[in-house]
C-alpha positions in Angstrom: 26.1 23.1 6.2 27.1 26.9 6.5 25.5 27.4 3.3 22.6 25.7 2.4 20.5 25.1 -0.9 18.3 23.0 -1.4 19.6 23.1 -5.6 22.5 21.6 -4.4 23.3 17.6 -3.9 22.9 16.4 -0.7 25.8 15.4 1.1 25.7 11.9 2.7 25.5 11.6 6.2 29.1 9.9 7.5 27.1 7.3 9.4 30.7 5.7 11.1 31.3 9.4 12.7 28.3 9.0 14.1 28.4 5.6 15.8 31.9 6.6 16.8 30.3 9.1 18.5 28.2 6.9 20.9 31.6 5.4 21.7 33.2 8.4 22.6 30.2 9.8 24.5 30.5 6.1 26.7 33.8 6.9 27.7 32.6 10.4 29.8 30.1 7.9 32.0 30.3 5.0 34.4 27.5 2.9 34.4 25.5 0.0 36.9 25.4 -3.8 35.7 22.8 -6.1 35.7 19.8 -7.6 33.9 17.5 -5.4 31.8 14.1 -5.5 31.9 11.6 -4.7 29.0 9.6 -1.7 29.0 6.0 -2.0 27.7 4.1 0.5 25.9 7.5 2.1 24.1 6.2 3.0 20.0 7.4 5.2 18.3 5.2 7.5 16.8 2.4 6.5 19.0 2.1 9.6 21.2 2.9 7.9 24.4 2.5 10.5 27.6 5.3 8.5 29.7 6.6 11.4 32.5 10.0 11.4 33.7 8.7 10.1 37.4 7.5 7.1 35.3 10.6 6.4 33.6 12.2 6.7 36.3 10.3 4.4 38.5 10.7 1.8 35.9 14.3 2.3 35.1 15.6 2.3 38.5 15.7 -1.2 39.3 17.3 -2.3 35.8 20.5 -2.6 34.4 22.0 -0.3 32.2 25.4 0.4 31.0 27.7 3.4 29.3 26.1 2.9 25.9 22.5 3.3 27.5 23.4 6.8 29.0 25.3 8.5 25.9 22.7 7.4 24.1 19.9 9.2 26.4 22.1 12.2 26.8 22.6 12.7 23.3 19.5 11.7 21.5 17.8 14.4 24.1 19.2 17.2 22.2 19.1 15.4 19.0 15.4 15.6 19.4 14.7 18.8 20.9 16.3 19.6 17.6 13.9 17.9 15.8 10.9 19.5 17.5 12.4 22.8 16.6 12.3 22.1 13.0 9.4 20.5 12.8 7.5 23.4 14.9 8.5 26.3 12.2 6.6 24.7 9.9 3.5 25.9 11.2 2.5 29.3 9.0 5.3 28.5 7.1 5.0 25.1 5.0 2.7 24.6 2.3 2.4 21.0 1.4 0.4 18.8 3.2 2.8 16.0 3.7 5.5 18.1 5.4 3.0 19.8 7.9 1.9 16.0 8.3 5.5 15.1 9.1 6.0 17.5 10.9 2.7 16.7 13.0 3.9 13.2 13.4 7.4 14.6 14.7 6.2 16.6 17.6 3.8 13.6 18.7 6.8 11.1 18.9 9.6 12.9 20.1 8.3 15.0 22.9 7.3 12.1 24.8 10.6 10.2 23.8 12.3 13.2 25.4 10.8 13.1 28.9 11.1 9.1 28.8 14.9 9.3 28.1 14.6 12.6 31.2 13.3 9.7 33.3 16.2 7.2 32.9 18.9 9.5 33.5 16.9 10.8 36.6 16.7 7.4 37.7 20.3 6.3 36.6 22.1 9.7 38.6 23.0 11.1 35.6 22.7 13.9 34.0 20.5 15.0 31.2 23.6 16.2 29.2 27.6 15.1 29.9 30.0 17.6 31.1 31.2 20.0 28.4 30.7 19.3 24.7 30.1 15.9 23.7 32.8 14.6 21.3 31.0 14.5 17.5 27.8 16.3 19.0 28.1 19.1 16.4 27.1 19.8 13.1 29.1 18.2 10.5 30.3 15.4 12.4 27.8 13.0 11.0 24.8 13.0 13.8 22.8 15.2 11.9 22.4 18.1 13.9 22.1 21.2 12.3 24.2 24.8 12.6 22.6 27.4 14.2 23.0 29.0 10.6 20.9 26.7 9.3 18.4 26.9 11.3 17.7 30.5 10.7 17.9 29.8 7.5 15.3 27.5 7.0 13.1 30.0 10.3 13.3 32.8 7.2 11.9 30.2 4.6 8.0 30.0 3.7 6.2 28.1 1.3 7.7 25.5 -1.5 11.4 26.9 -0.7 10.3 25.8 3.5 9.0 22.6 2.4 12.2 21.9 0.2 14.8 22.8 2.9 12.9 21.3 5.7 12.6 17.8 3.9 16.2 17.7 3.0 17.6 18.8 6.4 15.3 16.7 8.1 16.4 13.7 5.7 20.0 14.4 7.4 18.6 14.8 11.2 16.9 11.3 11.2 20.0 9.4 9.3 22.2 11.0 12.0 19.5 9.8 14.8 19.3 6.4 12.9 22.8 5.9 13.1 22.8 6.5 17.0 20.1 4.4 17.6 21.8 1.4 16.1 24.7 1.9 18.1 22.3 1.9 20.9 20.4 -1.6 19.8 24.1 -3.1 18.9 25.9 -1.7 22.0 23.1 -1.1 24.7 21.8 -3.0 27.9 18.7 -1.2 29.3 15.6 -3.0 27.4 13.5 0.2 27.2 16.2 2.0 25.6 17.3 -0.8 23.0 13.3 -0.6 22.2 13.2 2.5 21.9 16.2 2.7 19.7 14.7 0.0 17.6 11.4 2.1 17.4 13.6 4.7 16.2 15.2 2.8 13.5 11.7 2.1 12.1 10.0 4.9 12.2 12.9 7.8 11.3 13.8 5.1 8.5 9.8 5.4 6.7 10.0 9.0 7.6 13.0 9.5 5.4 11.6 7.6 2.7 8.7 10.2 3.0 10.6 13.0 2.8 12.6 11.4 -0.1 9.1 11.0 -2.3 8.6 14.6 -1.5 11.8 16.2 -2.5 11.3 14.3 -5.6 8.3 15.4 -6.7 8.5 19.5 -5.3 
């Protein structure tokens, strides 16, 4: 999206580049066997504190394979994209329901962040593979943004801010939905198949949301 308006269509997220991308990701890692075990207290949306030393004190005596760490070590970034959006709309969006949205983003995704931290602390991995992740770039159907875009919508205020910000973010959570069903189809680790699922559910109502609004700005 080198070029955005928000008068234009939408284009439609390409939700098999994405998956393949969790694929492609699993190929960079080797991973541990074994049984998973659930992890309590995972919502999405509920504003749960977990810290890295916690995740990883639960994670390290589970199993988890390939498709648990591509998924950690790209849905990190994925999110810390999503905080970024959401944290410009402070002084710059006007309607109530995007700075609600945008509210409800930070509270859900920061602690997501340091969870998924956590595992890959606890799994010997890092927090990001080696190099660029194959698909991991705008365009490619994960819903990450250019950096063009997001100075575009940084220099927005008001009705145009709310506008961009709900139809970008429409794009961000399909690309994140995407993952995290590759994750719940593909993964082993219970806390991350949860969390995926919590994903799923709450990026998916979020969406509709931001739908409603674009409709009625």
């Amino acid at each position: 999206m080198t070029a955005f308006t928000h008068a234009l269509p939408r284009k439609p997220v390409r939700r098999a580049a994405a998956v393949g991308l969790v694929a492609a990701g699993a190929l960079f890692l080797s991973a541990c066997g074994g049984d998973g075990d659930d992890m309590s207290g995972m919502e999405h949306g509920s504003g749960d504190s977990s810290t890295s030393a916690s995740a990883a004190a639960e994670a390290g005596s589970t199993g988890f394979n390939d498709a648990d760490v591509a998924f950690a070590q790209m849905m990190i970034p994925h999110h810390q994209q999503a905080l970024a959006m959401a944290r410009l709309a402070d002084g710059r969006a006007s309607d109530a329901e995007v700075k609600e949205i945008a509210a409800k983003i930070e509270k859900a995704q920061d602690p997501e962040i340091r969870t998924m931290q956590g595992w890959l602390k606890s799994w010997n991995r890092p927090t990001a593979a080696a190099g660029a992740m194959p698909g991991m770039d705008h365009g490619s159907g994960d819903g990450m943004m250019s950096d063009g875009d997001m100075e575009h919508l940084k220099g927005m205020k008001g009705a145009e801010f709310d506008k961009m910000f709900a139809d970008m973010m429409i794009e961000h959570h399909e690309g994140a939905i995407t993952m995290a069903e590759g994750e719940r189809k593909n993964g082993e680790y219970a806390g991350a198949v949860k969390m995926a699922g919590a994903i799923v559910e709450g990026q998916s109502a979020e969406v509709k949301q931001l739908q409603s609004i674009l409709d009625r700005l």
